[in-house]
Every structure is written in C-alpha cells, then in structure tokens.
C-alpha positions, 0 to 999 in steps of 0.5 A, spaced: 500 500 500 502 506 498 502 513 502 497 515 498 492 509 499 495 508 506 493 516 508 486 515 504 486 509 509 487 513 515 481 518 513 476 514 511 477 511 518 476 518 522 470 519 517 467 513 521 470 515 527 467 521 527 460 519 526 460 514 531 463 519 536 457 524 535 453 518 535 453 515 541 459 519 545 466 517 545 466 513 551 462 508 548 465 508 542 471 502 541 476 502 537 474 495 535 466 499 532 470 504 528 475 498 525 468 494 523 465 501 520 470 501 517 471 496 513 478 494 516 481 489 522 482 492 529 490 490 528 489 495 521 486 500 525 490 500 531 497 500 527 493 507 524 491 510 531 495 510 538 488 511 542 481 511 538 480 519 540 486 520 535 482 518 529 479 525 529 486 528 527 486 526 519 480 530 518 482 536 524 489 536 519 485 537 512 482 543 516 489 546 518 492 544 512 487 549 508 490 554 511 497 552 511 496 552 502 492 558 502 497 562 506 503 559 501 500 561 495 499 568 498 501 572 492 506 578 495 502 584 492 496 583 495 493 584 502 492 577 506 484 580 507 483 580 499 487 574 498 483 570 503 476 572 499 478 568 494 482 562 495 480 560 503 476 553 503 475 550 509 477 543 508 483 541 504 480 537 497 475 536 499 470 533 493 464 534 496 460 537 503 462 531 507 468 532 510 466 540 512 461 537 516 465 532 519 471 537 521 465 541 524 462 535 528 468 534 530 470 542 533 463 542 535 464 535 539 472 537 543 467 541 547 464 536 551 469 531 550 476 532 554 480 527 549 478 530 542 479 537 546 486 535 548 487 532 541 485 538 537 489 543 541 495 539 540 494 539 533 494 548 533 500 547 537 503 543 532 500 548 526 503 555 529 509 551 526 508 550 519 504 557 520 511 560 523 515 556 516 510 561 512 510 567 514 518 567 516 519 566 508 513 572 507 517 576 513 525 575 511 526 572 517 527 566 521 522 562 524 524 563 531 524 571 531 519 573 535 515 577 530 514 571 526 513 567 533 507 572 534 503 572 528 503 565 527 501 564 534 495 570 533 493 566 526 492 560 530 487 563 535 484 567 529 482 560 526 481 557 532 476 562 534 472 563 527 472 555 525 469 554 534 464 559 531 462 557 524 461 550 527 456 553 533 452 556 527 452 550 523 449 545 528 442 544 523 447 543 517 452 547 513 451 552 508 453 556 503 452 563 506 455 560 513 461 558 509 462 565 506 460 569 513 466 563 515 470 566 510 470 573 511 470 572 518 476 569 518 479 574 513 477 581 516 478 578 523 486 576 521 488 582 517 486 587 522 490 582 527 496 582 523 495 591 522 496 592 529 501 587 531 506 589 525 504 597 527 505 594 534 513 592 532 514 598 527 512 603 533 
C-alpha cells in the first residue's frame, strides 16, 4: 500500500470515527466499532491510531492544512484580507460537503469531550509551526524571531476562534452563506490582527 492509499486509509477511518463519536459519545465508542465501520481489522486500525480519540486528527489536519496552502500561495502584492476572499476553503480537497461537516462535528464535539479537546489543541500547537515556516519566508526572517513567533501564534487563535464559531452556527447543517460569513470572518478578523501587531513592532 502506498502513502497515498495508506493516508486515504487513515481518513476514511476518522470519517467513521467521527460519526460514531457524535453518535453515541466517545466513551462508548471502541476502537474495535470504528475498525468494523470501517471496513478494516482492529490490528489495521490500531497500527493507524495510538488511542481511538486520535482518529479525529486526519480530518482536524485537512482543516489546518487549508490554511497552511492558502497562506503559501499568498501572492506578495496583495493584502492577506483580499487574498483570503478568494482562495480560503475550509477543508483541504475536499470533493464534496462531507468532510466540512465532519471537521465541524468534530470542533463542535472537543467541547464536551476532554480527549478530542486535548487532541485538537495539540494539533494548533503543532500548526503555529508550519504557520511560523510561512510567514518567516513572507517576513525575511527566521522562524524563531519573535515577530514571526507572534503572528503565527495570533493566526492560530484567529482560526481557532472563527472555525469554534462557524461550527456553533452550523449545528442544523452547513451552508453556503455560513461558509462565506466563515470566510470573511476569518479574513477581516486576521488582517486587522496582523495591522496592529506589525504597527505594534514598527512603533
């Protein structure tokens, strides 16, 4: 099995993982229910996950990776807020609606469960790095300089705080609007945090 398949694998277990936490909770789901679900043999699906609340990482990093791509390919004549318009999705590749509503069943599931909370702010943590790489490249610094070490923490809240509350407002379903309001939320709220934090260090 290639990366690819195995990686394809992985998130079509945390797809089954995640339905069957919001189903019936994560205390009463096994690991042995996801791996049936999923089509795969328990030794599969623990060689996958060390701890069945770590099946939600695969859809959480699709979320943090979308991010990541759109602030990659931000072009350097242009404002964060105007680029983000246009190129912000909340889910990596995702060919369809599904995997948006799983990765906010999940956010919206951290709230009330301990282990998915602590999952999930693992992986933010883990995420200001690769945010650090980015905006160091875009700032001609190192990724270790403070400036760059605050923007990508600010960043990571930013995102944080707007996907808590896209994902509160989609509780019946998501929508397009909703998704747009997430977008513009998310590029205005990070353009003027950014604003004064640079006039912050040039003053």
């Amino acid at each position: 099995m290639s990366d690819e398949q195995r990686q394809r694998q992985r998130l079509d277990i945390s797809r089954h993982a995640v339905r069957l936490f919001a189903e019936q909770g994560v205390a009463a789901t096994s690991g042995e229910q996801i791996a049936q679900a999923a089509g795969v043999s328990e030794r599969t699906f623990w060689r996958y996950f060390p701890h069945k609340e770590s099946c939600v990482e695969p859809l959480l990093t699709k979320m943090v990776d979308a991010f990541c791509v759109v602030l990659r390919a931000w072009p350097p004549e242009l404002e964060l807020i105007d680029h983000l318009r246009e190129a912000y999705t909340p889910v990596l590749d995702s060919a369809s609606d599904e995997d948006v509503e799983a990765v906010l069943e999940v956010v919206r599931l951290t709230h009330g469960e301990p282990a998915l909370r602590a999952a999930y702010l693992m992986l933010r943590e883990r995420a200001e790095d690769a945010l650090a790489d980015v905006l160091a490249k875009r700032l001609d610094l190192p990724p270790t300089a403070i400036e760059v070490k605050v923007q990508a923490a600010a960043m990571s809240a930013v995102l944080k705080v707007a996907t808590d509350d896209v994902a509160q407002a989609s509780v019946e379903g998501v929508t397009q609007a909703g998704l747009d309001g997430h977008r513009e939320q998310l590029a205005t709220t990070l353009s003027l945090v950014l604003r004064c934090l640079s006039q912050a260090a040039a003053g």
